[in-house]
One Martini backbone bead per residue (centre of mass of N, CA, C, O) as a GRO file, in nm:
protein
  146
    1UNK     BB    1  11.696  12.074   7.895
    2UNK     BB    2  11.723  12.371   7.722
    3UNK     BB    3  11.622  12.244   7.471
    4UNK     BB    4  11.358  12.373   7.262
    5UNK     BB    5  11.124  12.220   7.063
    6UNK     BB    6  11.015  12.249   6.760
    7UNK     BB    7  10.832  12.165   6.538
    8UNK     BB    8  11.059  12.005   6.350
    9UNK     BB    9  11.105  11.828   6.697
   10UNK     BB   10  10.928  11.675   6.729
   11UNK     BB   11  10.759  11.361   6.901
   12UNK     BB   12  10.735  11.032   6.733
   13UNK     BB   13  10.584  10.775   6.725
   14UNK     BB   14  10.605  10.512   6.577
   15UNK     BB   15  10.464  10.529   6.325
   16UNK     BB   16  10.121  10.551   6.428
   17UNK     BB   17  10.098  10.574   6.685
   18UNK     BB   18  10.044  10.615   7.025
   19UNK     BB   19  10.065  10.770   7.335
   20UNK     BB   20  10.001  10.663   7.655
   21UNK     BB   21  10.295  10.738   7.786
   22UNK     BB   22  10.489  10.964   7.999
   23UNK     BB   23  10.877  11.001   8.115
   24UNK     BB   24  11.110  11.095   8.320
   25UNK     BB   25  11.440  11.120   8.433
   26UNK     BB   26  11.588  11.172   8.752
   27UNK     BB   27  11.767  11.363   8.591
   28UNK     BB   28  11.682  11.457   8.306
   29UNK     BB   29  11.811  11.257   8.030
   30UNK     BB   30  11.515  11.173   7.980
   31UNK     BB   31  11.244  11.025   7.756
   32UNK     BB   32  10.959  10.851   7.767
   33UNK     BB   33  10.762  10.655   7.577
   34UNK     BB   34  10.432  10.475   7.504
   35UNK     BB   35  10.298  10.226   7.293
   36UNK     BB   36  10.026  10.091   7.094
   37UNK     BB   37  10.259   9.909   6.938
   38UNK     BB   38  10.490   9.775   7.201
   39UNK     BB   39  10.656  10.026   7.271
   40UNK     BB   40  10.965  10.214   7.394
   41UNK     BB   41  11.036  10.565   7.400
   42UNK     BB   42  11.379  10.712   7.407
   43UNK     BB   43  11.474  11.027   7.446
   44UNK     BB   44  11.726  11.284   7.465
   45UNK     BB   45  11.772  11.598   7.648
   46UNK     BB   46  12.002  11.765   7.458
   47UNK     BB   47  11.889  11.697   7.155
   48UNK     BB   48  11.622  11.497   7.108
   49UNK     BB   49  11.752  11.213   7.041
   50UNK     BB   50  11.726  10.864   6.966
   51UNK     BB   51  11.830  10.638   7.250
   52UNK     BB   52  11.555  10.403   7.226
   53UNK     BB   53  11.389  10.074   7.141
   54UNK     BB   54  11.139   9.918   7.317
   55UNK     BB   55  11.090   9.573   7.282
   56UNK     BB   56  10.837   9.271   7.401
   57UNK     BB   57  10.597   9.313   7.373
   58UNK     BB   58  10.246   9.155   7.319
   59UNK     BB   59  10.096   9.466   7.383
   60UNK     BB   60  10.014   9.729   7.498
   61UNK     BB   61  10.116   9.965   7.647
   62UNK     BB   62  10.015  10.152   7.953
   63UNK     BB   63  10.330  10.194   8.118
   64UNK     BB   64  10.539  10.347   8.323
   65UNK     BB   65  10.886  10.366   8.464
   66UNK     BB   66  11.148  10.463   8.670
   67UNK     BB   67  11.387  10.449   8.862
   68UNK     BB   68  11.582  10.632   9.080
   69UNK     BB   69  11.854  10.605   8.908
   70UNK     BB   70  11.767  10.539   8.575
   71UNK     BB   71  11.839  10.246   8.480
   72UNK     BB   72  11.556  10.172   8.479
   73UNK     BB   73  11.270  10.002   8.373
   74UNK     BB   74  10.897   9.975   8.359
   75UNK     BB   75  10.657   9.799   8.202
   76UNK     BB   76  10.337   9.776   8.102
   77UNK     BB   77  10.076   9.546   8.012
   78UNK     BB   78   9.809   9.357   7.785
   79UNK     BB   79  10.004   9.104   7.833
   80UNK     BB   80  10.047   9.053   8.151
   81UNK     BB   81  10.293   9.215   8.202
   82UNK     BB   82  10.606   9.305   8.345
   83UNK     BB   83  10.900   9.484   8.279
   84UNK     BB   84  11.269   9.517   8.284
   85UNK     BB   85  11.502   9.727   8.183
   86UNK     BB   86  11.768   9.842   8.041
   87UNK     BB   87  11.884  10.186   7.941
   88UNK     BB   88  12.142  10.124   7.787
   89UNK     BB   89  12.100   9.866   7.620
   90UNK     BB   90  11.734   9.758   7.629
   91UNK     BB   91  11.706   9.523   7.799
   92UNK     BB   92  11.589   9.243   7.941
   93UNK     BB   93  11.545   9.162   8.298
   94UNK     BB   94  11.243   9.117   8.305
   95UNK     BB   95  10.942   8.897   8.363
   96UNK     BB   96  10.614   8.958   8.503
   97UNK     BB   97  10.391   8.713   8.652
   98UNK     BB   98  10.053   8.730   8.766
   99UNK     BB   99   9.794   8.878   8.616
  100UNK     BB  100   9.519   8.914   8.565
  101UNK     BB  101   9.557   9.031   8.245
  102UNK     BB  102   9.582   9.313   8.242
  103UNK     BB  103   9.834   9.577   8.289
  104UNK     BB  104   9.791   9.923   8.374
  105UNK     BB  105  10.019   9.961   8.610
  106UNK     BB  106  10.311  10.133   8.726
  107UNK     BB  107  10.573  10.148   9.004
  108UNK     BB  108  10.847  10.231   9.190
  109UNK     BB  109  10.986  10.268   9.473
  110UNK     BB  110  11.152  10.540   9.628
  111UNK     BB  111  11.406  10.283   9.666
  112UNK     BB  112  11.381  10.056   9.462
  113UNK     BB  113  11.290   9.768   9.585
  114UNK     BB  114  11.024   9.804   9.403
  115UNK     BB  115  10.753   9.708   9.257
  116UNK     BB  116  10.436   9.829   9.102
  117UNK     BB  117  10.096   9.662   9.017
  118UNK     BB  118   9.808   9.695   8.825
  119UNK     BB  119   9.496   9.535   8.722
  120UNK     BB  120   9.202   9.427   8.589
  121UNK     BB  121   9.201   9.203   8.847
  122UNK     BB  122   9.214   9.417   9.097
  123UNK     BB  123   9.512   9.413   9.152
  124UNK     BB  124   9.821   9.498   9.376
  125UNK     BB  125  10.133   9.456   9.339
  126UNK     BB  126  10.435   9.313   9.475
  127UNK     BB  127  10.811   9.337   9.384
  128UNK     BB  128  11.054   9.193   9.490
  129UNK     BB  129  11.416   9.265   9.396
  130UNK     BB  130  11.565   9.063   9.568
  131UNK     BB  131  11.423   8.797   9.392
  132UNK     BB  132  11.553   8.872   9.149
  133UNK     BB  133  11.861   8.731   9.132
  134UNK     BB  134  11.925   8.824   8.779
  135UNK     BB  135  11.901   9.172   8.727
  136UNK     BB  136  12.127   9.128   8.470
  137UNK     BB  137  11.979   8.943   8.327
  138UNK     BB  138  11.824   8.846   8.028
  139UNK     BB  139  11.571   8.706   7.987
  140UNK     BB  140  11.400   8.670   8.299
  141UNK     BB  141  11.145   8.467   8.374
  142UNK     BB  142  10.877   8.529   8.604
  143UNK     BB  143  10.661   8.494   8.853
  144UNK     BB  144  10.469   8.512   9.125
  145UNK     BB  145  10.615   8.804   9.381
  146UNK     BB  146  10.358   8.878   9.615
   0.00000   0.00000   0.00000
């Protein structure tokens, strides 16, 4: 991450759209931002180039984070959902359904166990990860865990 980026190096959001929300990887070796056009972008920074778009929210992305070893992302929306990233490959690890309405923010514990999430509907979601059983396998949609 020694490499500074100029004007013309600048980071921008897919067409127009504007970043909710930014996090590096606890290696710093990525930077993720979160757009209100429903998708999250990676890049690398040791070039500052894009290393994945992850789409497949069905409204807002509102937060981000990456999990402590950097393998995954935690991603909320307004579409009611909380989704499991895989960082390599960008696929759906899961996706987590439980608030009512939005979910406004996400974060996972400091082990790695758990996911928590926040909603519009004043709830706070407690997701541990040890439950849902096929964390590697894609497009695996859960309920409410918690």
């Amino acid at each position: 991450m020694d490499r500074a980026l100029n004007e013309s190096q600048l980071l921008k959001a897919p067409r127009s759209g504007l970043f909710k929300f930014i996090a590096f990887s606890p290696d710093g070796s990525l930077l993720a931002g979160c757009t209100a056009e429903r998708s999250i972008v990676m890049w690398r920074t040791d070039d500052w180039k894009e290393h994945k778009v992850l789409t497949g929210h069905r409204n807002v992305v509102t937060a981000i984070a990456f999990n402590p070893d950097g393998t995954a992302i935690a991603s909320s929306s307004w579409d009611g959902t909380v989704r499991l990233w895989n960082v390599s490959d960008g696929r759906v690890i899961a996706c987590l359904r439980g608030h009512l309405g939005w979910v406004t923010s996400v974060a996972f514990s400091p082990d790695g166990r758990y996911v928590v999430s926040t909603g519009q509907d004043g709830t706070v979601k407690l997701w541990p990860l040890w439950e849902i059983t096929s964390l590697s396998t894609a497009g695996h949609e859960h309920g409410e865990a918690g």
